[in-house]
N, C-alpha and C positions, 0 to 999 in steps of 0.2 A: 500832530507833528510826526505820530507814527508811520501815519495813511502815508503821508507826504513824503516821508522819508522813503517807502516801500514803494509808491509810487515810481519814486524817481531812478530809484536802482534798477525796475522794471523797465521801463524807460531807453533806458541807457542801455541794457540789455538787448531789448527791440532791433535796437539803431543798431547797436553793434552786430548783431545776427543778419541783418540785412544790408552790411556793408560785405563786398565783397569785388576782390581785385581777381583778374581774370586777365593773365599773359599767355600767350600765344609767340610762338614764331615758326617764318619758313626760311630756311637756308638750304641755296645752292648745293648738290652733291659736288662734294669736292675730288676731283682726280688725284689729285696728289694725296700721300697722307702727311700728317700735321706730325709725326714722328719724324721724319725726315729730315726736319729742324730742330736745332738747339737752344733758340730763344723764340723767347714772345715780347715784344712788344709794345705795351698799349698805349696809346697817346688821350689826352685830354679829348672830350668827344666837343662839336662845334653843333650850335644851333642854325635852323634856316627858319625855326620858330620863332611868333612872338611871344615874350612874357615866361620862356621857360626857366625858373628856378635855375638862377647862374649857378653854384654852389654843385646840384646835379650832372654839369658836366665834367667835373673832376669822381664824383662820389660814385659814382656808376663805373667809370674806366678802374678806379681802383678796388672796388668791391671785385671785381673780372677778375684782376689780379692777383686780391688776397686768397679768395675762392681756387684758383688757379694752385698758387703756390700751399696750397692747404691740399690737394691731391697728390702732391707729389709724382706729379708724370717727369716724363725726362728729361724733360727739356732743361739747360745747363741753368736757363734765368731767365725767370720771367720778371718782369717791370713793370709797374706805371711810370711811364719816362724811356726817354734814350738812353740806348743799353751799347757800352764802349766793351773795346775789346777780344769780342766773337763777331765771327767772317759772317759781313752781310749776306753775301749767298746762303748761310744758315740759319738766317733771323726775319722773324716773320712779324713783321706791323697790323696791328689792331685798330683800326678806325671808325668814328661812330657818328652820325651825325643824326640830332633831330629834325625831322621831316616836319611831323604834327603835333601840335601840345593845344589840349581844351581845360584849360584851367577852372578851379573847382566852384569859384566864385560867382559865376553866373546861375541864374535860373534858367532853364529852356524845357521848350515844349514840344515835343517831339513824339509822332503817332499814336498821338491820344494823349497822354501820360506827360505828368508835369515831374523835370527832373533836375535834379539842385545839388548840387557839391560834387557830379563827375570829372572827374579828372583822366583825359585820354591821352596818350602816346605811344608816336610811331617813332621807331628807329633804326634809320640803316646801318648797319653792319659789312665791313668789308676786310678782309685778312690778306695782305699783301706781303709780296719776297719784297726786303727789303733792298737787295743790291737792283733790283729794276723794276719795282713797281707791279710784278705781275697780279694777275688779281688770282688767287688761291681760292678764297668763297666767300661768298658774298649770302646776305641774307638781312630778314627783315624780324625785330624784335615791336609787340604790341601792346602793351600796358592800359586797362581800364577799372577806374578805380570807381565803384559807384556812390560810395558816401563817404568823398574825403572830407566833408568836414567833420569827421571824426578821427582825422587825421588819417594816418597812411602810408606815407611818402614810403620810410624807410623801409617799409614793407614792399613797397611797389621798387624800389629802386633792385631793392634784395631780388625779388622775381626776375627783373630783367636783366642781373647780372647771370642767378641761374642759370637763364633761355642760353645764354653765350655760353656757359662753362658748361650747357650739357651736350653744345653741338661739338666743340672742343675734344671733349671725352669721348665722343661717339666717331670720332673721326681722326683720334690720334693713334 
């Protein structure tokens, strides 16, 4: 029972040391700065994916926003949701959409190599003035999760909020 025990804690170790999620993104340089404005934003993000984890498209916008309002930049108010009040010319819209989702559930075989529980997403990102729509920057957030079936998600969600809150910072 010992073997077995140690085995298995061993094991589980393995798996875990060779899970490993890997986010990336590229965003637009933005002309304007994001100081300039006094609120953010962020709307619910909308899928063009199949099968993407409905739940994910609120958890992602507000993870942006708690992260956000956890820096304390200037901005008067940030939001997840429509923000009343302050002069749209001063408010800036957070928009997200999934592109690509490869859910973790499948087996695939790809350049030799048999792989099983990946989980892949792509996400565009767009920051608009809110009195007309302009587009402020745009960019694209990447998420790959190689052994979600050790779960994951809230890890990966967390990463992909980062990518947004660090172009944010880098550009306010």
């Amino acid at each position: 029972m010992k073997k077995l025990t140690i085995t298995l804690i061993f094991l589980i170790f393995a798996f875990n040391s060779c899970a490993n999620i890997q986010t990336t993104s590229y965003f637009s340089s933005s002309k304007v700065k994001l100081s300039d404005y006094t609120a953010l934003e962020i709307h619910e993000f909308e899928s063009a994916a199949e099968n993407f984890p409905e739940e994910a498209l609120t958890i992602i916008p507000n993870l942006i926003a708690e992260k956000l309002r956890e820096k304390k930049l200037k901005f008067d108010k940030v939001s997840f949701g429509e923000i009343e009040g302050i002069d749209q010319e001063k408010t800036l819209v957070l928009l997200g959409e999934i592109t690509k989702y490869i859910g973790g559930g499948d087996v695939n075989y790809s350049s030799g190599n048999v792989k099983f529980g990946e989980v892949d997403i792509n996400i565009d990102i767009v920051i608009l003035q809110k009195s007309n729509g302009r587009d402020i920057a745009s960019g694209e957030v990447s998420s790959l999760n190689t052994a979600s079936f050790l779960g994951g998600a809230d890890k990966m969600y967390n990463q992909i909020a980062d990518e947004v809150v660090k172009y944010i910072l880098k550009n306010y």
